[in-house]
N, C-alpha and C positions, 0 to 999 in steps of 0.2 A: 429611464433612470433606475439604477439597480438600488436597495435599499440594504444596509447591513444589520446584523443584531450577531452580538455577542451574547454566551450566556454557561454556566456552570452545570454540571449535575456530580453528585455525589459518587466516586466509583466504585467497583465491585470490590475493588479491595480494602473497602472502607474507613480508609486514610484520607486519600487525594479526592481533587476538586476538579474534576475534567472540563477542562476549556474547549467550548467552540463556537466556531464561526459560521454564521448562515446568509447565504447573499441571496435576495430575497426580490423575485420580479416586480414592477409596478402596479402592473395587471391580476390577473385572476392566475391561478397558479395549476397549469397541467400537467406536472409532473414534479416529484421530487428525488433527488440524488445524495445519496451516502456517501460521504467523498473520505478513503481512510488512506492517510497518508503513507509515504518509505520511512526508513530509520533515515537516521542520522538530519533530520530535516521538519517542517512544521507547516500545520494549516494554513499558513496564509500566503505560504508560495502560494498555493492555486487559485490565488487572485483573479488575474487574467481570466482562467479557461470557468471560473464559476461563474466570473462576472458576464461573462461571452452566455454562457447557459442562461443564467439569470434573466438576460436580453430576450429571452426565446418563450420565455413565461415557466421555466423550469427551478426550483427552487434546489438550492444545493447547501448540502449542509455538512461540517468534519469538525475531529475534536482534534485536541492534541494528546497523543497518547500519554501512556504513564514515561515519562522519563522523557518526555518533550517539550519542547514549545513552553506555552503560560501553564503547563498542568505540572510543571514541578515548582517543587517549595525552596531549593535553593542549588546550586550547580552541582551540588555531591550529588544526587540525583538525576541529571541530564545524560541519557542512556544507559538507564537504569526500571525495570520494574518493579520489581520485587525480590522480596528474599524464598520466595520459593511461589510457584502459582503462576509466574508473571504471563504465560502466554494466555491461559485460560482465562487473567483479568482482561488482558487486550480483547480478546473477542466478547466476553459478557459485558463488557462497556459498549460495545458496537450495537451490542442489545440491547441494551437500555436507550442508547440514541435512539434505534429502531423504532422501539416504542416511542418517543415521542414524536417523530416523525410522522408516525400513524396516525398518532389524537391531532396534532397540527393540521395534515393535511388528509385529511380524510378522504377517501374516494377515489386519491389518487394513484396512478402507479407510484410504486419507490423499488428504484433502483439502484447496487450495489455496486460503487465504484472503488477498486482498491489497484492503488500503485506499490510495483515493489513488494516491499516488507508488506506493504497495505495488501496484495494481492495475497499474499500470502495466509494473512488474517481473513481476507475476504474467502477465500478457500479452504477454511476451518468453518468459517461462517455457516458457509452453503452445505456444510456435512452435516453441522450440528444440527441447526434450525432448518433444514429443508423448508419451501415454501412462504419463508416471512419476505421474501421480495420477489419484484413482478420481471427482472432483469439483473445480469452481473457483466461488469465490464472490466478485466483483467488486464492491469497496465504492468508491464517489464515486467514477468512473472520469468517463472523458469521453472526446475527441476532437478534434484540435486538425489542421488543412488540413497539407497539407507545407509547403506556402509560410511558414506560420506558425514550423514548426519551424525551417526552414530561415533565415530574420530571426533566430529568438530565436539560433538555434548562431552564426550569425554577429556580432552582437553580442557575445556571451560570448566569440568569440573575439578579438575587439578589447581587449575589456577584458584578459583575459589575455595578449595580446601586449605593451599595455603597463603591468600593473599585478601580472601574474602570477595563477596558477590559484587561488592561496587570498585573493585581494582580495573583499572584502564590496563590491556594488555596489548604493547606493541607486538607480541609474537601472535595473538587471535587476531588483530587486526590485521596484519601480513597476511595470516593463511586466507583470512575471508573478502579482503579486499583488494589483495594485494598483486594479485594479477588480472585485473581491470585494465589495465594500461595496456597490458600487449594486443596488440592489435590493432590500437590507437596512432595511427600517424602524427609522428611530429610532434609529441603531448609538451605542452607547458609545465601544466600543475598537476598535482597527483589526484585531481578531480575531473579531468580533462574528457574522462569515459561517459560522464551526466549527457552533455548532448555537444552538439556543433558551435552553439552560438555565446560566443566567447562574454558578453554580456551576464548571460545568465550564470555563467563558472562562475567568473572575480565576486559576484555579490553574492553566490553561494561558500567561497571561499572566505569572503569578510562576516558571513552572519552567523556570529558567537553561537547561535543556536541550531548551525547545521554544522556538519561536517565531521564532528567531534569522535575522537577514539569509545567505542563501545564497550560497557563496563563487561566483565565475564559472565555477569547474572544475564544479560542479554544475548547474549552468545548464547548460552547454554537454555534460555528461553527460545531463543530462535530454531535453532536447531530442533529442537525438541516443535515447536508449529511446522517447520519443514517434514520434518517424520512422519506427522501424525497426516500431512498433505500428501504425502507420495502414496500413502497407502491404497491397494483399491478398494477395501470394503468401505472404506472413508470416504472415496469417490461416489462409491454404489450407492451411497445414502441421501445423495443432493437429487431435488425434486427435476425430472427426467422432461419435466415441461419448458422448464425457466428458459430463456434464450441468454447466451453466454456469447459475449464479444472479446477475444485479444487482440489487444495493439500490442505493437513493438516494433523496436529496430533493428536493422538486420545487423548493425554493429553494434549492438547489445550484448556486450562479454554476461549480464545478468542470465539472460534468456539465450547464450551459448550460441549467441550469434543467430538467432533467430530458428535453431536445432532447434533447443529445448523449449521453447515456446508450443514447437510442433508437434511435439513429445508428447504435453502436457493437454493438447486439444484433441490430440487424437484417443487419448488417456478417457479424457471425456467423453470421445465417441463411443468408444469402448464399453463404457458402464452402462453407456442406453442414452446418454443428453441427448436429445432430437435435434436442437438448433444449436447449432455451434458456426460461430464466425471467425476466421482470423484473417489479421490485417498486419501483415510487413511492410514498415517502412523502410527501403533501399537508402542504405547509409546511415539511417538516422540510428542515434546512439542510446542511450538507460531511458531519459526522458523523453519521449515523445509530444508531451506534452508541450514542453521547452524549446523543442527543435525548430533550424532556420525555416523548414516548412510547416512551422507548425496550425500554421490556417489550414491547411487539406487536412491533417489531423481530428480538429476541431468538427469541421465538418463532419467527418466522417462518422464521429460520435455523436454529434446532431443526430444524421439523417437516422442512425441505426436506432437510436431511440423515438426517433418520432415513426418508426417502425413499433413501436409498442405502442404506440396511440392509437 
């Protein structure tokens, strides 16, 4: 029987009230997981796969970031950070999870699960703080030129100069999401790229709290945590011990079709990581997690961590 607890902590940006969710085993607890979610989406999707860990005596724990899920105060805010900072709050709130994770479960490994945008954060994470986790598991990540970043931030700042940081911009959401689709057979809905299993689309297209167009302040947040990731010196600074898992689809327009997944591991190899793993899954699409096979997935993340026991 998995046990849940919800609970708050105060965040870096010292406004907001970060929401999360911890699914918590019966038994004695071998290990604990940092679960940091994608944009446009919120911690409780990961119901299924924390509860599945949870089963295994692994504790798994995620917030909802700033401009997500229960950690915003009213919808003018949902994908939304900040008015200036926003990426550097996302990862120092990671921190401070961190830390409680530690006092909680002492002794144990913790390791660092970020999807997506999550991954993204998780790889500002492992430059900043070198060494505060025993493990990093890299979901639908990718890799994006500087130049590219450097277009998108500029943009977003256009838009926010003249329409301000929380304006919803059909033409950022075009450029950044907007070619997801190709590639996709046959697509329904313009969500159709997330995974295979048409289940998980419809109830991610009906939940008011994913989906949603990205205000500019996050655009120009993001862009600006993708920059600061491509970098190598940024690379060269994460602890050269840690063992590093990516998953992905090989029909993942995120991770360039399962290219820039490979980009991005070898990127790793590069600076000196010792252990590095990656894991393509044939066909499967953004969500691995979600996908029609997504018990071999499961597994797979099992076994690798019970590799760190």
């Amino acid at each position: 029987m998995v046990k849940f607890r919800d609970f708050t902590f105060p965040s870096s940006d010292g406004v907001h009230a970060i929401h999360c969710r911890q699914w918590l085993p019966e038994g004695d607890v071998r290990m604990a997981v940092q679960l940091v979610h994608g944009v446009a989406e919120h911690i409780r999707r990961y119901d299924a796969f924390a509860s599945y860990l949870a089963q295994q005596g692994i504790a798994v724990t995620g917030d909802d970031h700033l401009g997500h899920g229960e950690s915003i105060r009213d919808e003018t805010e949902l994908g939304w950070f900040a008015e200036h900072d926003g990426w550097k709050y996302l990862v120092q709130d990671e921190k401070v999870l961190r830390q409680l994770l530690k006092e909680q479960f002492p002794g144990v490994p913790l390791v660092l699960f970020g999807h997506s945008m999550g991954s993204f954060i998780a790889r500002t994470y492992i430059g900043w703080y070198p060494g505060d986790h025993d493990g990093c598991v890299l979901s639908g990540t990718g890799a994006q030129p500087a130049a590219v970043c450097a277009a998108g931030k500029l943009l977003a700042g256009r838009e926010i100069k003249s329409k301000g940081s929380k304006y919803r911009s059909p033409m950022l959401q075009k450029v950044a999401f907007g070619g997801y689709l190709k590639g996709i057979e046959n697509p329904i809905g313009a969500n159709d790229w997330i995974c295979r299993d048409e289940a998980v689309i419809r109830a991610y297209d009906a939940d008011p709290l994913c989906g949603f167009t990205a205000t500019a302040g996050l655009m120009r947040d993001m862009m600006e945590g993708l920059a600061i990731i491509g970098r190598t010196d940024h690379m060269a600074l994460m602890d050269k011990s840690m063992p590093v898992l990516f998953i992905a689809g090989s029909a993942d327009p995120v991770g360039g079709w399962g290219k820039g997944v490979e980009k991005v591991a070898g990127a790793f190899q590069k600076v000196g990581m010792e252990d590095v793993t990656v894991k393509l899954y044939p066909g499967c699409r953004h969500e691995v997690l979600n996908e029609l096979d997504k018990d071999t997935v499961w597994a797979d993340v099992l076994a690798w961590l019970e590799k760190l026991l």
